[in-house]
C-alpha positions in Angstrom: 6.6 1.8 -3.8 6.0 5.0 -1.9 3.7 5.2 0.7 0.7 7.7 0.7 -2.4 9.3 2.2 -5.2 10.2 1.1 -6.0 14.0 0.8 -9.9 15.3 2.3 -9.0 18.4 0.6 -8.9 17.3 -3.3 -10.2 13.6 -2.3 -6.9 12.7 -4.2 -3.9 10.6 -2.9 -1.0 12.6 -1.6 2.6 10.8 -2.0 4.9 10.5 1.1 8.8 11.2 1.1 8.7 7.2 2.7 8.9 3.9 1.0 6.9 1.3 1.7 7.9 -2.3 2.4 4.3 -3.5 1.6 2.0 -2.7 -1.3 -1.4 -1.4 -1.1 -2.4 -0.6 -4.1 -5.3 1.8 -4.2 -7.5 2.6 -7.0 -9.5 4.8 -8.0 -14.1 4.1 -7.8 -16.1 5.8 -10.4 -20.0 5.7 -10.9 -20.5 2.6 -12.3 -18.8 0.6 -9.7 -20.7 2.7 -7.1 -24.0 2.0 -9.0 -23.1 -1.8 -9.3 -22.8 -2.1 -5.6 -26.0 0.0 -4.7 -24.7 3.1 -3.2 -27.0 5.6 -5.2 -29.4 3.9 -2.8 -28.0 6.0 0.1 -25.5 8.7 -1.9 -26.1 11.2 -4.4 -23.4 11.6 -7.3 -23.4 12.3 -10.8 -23.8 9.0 -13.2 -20.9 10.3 -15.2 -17.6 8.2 -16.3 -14.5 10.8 -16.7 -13.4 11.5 -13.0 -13.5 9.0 -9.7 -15.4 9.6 -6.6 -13.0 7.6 -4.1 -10.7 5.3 -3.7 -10.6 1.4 -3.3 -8.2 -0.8 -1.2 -9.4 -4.3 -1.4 -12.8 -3.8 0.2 -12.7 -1.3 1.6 -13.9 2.3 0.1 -11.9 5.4 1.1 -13.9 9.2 0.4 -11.8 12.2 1.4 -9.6 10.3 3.6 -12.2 8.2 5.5 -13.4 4.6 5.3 -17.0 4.9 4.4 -18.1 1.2 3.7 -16.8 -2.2 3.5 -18.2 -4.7 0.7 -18.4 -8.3 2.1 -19.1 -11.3 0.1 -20.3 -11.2 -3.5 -20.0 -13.6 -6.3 -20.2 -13.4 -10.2 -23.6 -13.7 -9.7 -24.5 -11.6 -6.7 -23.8 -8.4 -5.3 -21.9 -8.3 -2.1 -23.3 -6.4 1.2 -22.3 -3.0 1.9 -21.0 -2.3 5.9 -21.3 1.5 6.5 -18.6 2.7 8.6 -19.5 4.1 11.9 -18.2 6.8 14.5 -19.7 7.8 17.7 -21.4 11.1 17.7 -23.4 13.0 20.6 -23.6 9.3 23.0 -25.0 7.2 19.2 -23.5 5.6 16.7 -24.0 7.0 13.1 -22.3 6.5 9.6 -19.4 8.6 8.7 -21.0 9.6 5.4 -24.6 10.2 6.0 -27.7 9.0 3.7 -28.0 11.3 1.4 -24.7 13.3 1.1 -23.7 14.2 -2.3 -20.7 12.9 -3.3 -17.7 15.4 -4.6 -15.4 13.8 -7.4 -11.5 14.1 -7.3 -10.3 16.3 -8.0 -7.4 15.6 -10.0 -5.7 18.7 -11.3 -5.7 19.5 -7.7 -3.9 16.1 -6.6 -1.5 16.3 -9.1 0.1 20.2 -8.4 -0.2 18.8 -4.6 2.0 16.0 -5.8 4.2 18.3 -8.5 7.5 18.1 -6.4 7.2 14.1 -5.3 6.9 13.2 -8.9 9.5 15.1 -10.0 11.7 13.6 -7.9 10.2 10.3 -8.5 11.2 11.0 -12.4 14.8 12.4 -11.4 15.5 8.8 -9.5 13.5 6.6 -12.2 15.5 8.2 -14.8 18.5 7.8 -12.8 17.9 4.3 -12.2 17.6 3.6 -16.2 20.7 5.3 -16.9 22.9 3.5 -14.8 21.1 0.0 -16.6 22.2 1.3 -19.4 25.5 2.4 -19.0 26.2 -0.9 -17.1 24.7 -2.8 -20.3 24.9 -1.0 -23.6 27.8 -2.9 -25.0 25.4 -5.9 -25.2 22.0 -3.8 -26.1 21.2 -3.7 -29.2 18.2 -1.3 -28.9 16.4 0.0 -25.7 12.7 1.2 -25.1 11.0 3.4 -22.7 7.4 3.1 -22.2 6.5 5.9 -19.9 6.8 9.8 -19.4 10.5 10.2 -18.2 11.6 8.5 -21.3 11.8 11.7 -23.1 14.8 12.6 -20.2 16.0 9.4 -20.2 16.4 9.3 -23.9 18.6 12.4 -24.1 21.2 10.9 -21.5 21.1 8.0 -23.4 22.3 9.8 -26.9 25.2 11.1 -25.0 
């Protein structure tokens, strides 16, 4: 797994040249989640389902790089408490993200050419990776699948 940050710029997830020994596995918050827990009571974002707002570790709720809230508790059957993230401005405490700001989606045309070269090499050692099972193994294969975009490369090693 490679490790990452998030971006403030697009609000995406930009991909390190690092591995990571441990897994966090972000993903990615759209409206209804964000309705569901109550945040249109204190943010403003469109009630629309194509692109994500931020990202989600666990609890905790990541917008342009920052921790904004924390959910605690929560069942089936209740909702769990939102704990707005604070930072010290002019001698008081305030929230990072203040009542009322509007919420930007990702944007994810952005994140992706920001990420163009890490995935490509990503692909060149994925594909690498299933040639070498293959050449190791094809005596005893009788057929082999590839569920994912860099199976069109790996494919055309694999007819030579």
């Amino acid at each position: 797994m490679y490790e990452y940050k998030y971006d403030a710029k697009t609000g995406g997830i930009m991909l390190t040249d690092t591995t990571s020994l441990v897994s966090k596995e972000p993903r990615p918050v759209y409206a209804q989640e964000l309705d569901y827990l109550g945040v249109d009571d204190y943010l403003i974002y469109e009630k629309q389902q194509d692109v994500p707002y931020m990202w989600a570790e666990a609890a905790r709720y990541i917008y342009r790089g920052e921790v904004i809230f924390n959910t605690k508790g929560g069942s089936l059957y209740e909702k769990p408490t939102l704990e707005f993230a604070m930072k010290e401005m002019n001698g008081e405490k305030v929230r990072v993200i203040p009542n009322g700001t509007i919420l930007e989606k990702i944007d994810i045309p952005a994140m992706v050419e920001a990420n163009r070269d890490a995935l490509a090499i990503i692909e060149q050692v994925t594909v690498k990776k299933i040639y070498d099972v293959y050449k190791r193994r094809k005596k005893s294969l009788d057929f082999s699948m590839l569920p994912f975009p860099a199976a069109k490369t790996a494919l055309y090693f694999l007819s030579l």
